[in-house]
C-alpha positions in Angstrom: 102.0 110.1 84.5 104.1 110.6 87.4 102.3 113.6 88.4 99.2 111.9 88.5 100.6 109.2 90.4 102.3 111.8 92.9 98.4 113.0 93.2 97.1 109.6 94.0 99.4 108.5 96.5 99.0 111.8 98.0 95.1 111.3 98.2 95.1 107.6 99.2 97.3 108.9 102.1 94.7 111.5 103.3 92.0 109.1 102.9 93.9 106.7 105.2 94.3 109.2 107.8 90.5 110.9 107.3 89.0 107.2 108.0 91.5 106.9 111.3 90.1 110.1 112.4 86.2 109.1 111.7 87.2 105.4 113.4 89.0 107.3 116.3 86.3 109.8 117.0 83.1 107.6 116.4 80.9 108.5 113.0 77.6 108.4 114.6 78.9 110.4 117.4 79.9 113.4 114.8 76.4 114.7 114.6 75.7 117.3 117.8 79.0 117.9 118.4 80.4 121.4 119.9 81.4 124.0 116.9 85.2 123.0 116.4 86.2 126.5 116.6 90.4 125.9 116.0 88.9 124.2 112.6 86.8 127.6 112.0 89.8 129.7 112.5 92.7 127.9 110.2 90.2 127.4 107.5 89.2 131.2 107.5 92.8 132.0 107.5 93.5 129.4 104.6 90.4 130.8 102.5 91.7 134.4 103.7 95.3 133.3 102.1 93.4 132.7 99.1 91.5 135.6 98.9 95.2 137.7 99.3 96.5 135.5 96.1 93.2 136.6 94.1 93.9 140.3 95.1 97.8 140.8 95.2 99.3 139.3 92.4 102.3 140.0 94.3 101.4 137.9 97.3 102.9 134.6 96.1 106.9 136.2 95.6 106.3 138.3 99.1 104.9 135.4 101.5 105.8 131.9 99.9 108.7 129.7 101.4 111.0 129.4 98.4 114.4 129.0 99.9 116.0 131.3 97.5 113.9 134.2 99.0 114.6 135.6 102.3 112.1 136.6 104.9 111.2 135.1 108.2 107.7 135.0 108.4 107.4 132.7 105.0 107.0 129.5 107.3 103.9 130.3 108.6 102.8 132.7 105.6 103.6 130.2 103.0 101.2 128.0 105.0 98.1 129.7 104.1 99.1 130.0 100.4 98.4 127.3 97.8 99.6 127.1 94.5 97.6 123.7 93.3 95.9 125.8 91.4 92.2 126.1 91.9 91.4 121.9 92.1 94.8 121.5 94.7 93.6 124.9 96.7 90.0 123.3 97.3 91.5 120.4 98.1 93.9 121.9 100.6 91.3 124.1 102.4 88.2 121.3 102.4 90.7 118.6 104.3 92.1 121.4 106.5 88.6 122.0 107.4 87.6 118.4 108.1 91.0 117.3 109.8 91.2 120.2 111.6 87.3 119.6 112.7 88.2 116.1 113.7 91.2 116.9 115.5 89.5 120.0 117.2 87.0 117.6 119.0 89.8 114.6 119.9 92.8 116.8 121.0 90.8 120.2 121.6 91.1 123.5 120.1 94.6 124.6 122.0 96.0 121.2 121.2 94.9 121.3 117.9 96.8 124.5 117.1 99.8 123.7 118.5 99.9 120.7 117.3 99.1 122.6 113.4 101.9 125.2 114.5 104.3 122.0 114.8 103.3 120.8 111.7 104.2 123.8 110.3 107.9 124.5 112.0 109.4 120.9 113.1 109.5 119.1 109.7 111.7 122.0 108.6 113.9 121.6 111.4 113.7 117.6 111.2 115.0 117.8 108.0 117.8 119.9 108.8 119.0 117.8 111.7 119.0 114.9 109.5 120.8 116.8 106.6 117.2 116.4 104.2 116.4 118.9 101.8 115.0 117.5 98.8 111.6 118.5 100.4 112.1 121.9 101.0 113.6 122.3 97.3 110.9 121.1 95.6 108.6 124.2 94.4 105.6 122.2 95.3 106.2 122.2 98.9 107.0 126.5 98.6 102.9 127.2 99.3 100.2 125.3 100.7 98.7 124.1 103.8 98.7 120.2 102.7 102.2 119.7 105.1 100.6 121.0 108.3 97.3 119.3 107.5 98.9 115.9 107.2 101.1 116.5 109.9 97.8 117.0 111.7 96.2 114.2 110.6 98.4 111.6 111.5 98.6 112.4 114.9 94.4 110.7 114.8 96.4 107.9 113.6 98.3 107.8 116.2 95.9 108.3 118.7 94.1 105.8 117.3 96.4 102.6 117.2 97.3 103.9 120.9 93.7 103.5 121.8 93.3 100.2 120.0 96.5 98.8 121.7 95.6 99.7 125.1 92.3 98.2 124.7 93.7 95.3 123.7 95.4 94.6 126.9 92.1 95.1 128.5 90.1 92.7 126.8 87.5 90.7 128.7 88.3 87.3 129.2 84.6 86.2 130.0 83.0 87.4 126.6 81.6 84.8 124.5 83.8 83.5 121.5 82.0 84.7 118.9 81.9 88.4 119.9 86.2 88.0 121.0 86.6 86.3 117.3 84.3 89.6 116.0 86.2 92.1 118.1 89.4 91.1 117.5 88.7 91.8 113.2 87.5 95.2 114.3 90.6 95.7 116.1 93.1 94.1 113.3 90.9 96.4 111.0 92.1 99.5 113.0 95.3 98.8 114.1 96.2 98.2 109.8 94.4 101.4 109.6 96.7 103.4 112.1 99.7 101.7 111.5 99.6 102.2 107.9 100.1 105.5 108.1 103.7 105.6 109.1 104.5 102.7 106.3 102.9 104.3 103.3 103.9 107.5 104.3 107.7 106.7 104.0 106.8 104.3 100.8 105.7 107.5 98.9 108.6 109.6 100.9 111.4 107.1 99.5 109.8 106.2 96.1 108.5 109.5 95.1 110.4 112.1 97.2 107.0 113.0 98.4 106.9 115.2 101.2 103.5 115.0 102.3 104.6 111.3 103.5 107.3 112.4 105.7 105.6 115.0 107.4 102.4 112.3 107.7 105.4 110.2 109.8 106.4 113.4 111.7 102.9 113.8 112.8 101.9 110.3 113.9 105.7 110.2 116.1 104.7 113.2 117.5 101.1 112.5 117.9 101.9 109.6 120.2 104.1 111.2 122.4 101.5 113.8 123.0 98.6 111.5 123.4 101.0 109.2 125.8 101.4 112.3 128.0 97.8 113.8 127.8 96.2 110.2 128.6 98.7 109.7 131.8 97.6 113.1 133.0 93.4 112.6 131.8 93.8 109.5 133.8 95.3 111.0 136.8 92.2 111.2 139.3 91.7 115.0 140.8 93.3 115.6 144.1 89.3 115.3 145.7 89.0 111.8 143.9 91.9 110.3 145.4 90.9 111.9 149.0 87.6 110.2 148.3 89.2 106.7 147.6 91.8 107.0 150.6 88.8 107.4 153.0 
């Protein structure tokens, strides 16, 4: 029972962070967009991983992240590993692919990969600044590319209550009632949908030592400091723009 509980709250908090990404982006806009080409490359290295595991029945022992085991190239190996079995692999490698996807056409493809890389180092060194280690104990966390997924998705969520906030400063005064009284359940709608990230990520974190929820909260802090700093320099008008508004 608590396994399948462990599996729900896990899925429920993808699903949260999957619909900030589709709200963030725009669903009718998904259709005709570029090929997201950092989402192409992780999930040919996660189905790659997989391949090795089918292969090498070695592969596990030699490149997972059990702390018992030395070697320092099992953070990123272990990555590209899963050990869900063949319903928990699928899993892992079809919301790497659509998270990654999404993410590949908000932050772009270098952004995107860094911001995947981070997902797969900080939490480790997070939790060793603030002396946490059940996660990294806990043999499901050894394999997989779940951490770095969530990691990445959360940082949509971040993005998108960001968005939403700043639009609510800039709300139009001289719009008719009905359509404020409309806009302003869209914008309650999406601002429970970002903000609930963080909160049910560290209600599964304290009540099931579930480490997908901390690394969601990792994510979405880190997400909006990066989407503060990117929008104050996307907003920063070109050198020729500001000549143009000085003359």
């Amino acid at each position: 029972m608590g396994g399948l509980l462990f599996n729900v709250t896990t899925a429920a908090l993808m699903m949260l962070m999957l619909n900030g990404g589709l709200t963030l982006l725009g669903q009718d806009t998904l259709r005709g967009r570029r090929i997201p080409w950092a989402a192409v490359g992780l999930t040919s290295v996660a189905v790659a991983g997989v391949i090795t595991q089918l292969c090498w029945s070695g592969a596990m022992d030699a490149l997972d992240s059990d702390p018992a085991r030395t070697g320092w190239w099992r953070i990123v190996t272990s990555t590209f590993m899963q050990n869900g079995g063949p319903l928990g692999g699928a899993w892992n490698i079809a919301t790497l692919a659509v998270i990654a996807a999404l993410a590949d056409w908000f932050w772009g493809a270098p952004l995107t990969l860094g911001l995947f890389l981070a997902g797969i180092l900080l939490p480790g060194y997070v939790d060793t600044l603030f002396g946490e280690s059940g996660h990294s104990t806990d043999p499901r966390n050894f394999a997989g590319s779940s951490g770095a997924t969530y990691f990445l998705a959360a940082t949509l969520s971040a993005a998108l209550l960001l968005r939403v906030l700043r639009t609510g400063r800039g709300t139009d005064r001289g719009t008719a009632r009905s359509a404020e009284h409309s806009t302003g359940r869209e914008r309650l709608k999406e601002i429970l949908l970002a903000a609930g990230v963080p909160v049910l990520g560290l209600a599964v974190w304290f009540t099931q030592s579930n480490g997908h929820g901390l690394v969601s909260v990792y994510g979405f802090a880190l997400g909006a400091a990066v989407r503060a700093v990117t929008r104050r320099t996307w907003d920063r008008p070109a050198p020729a723009a500001r000549a143009a508004t000085v003359e």
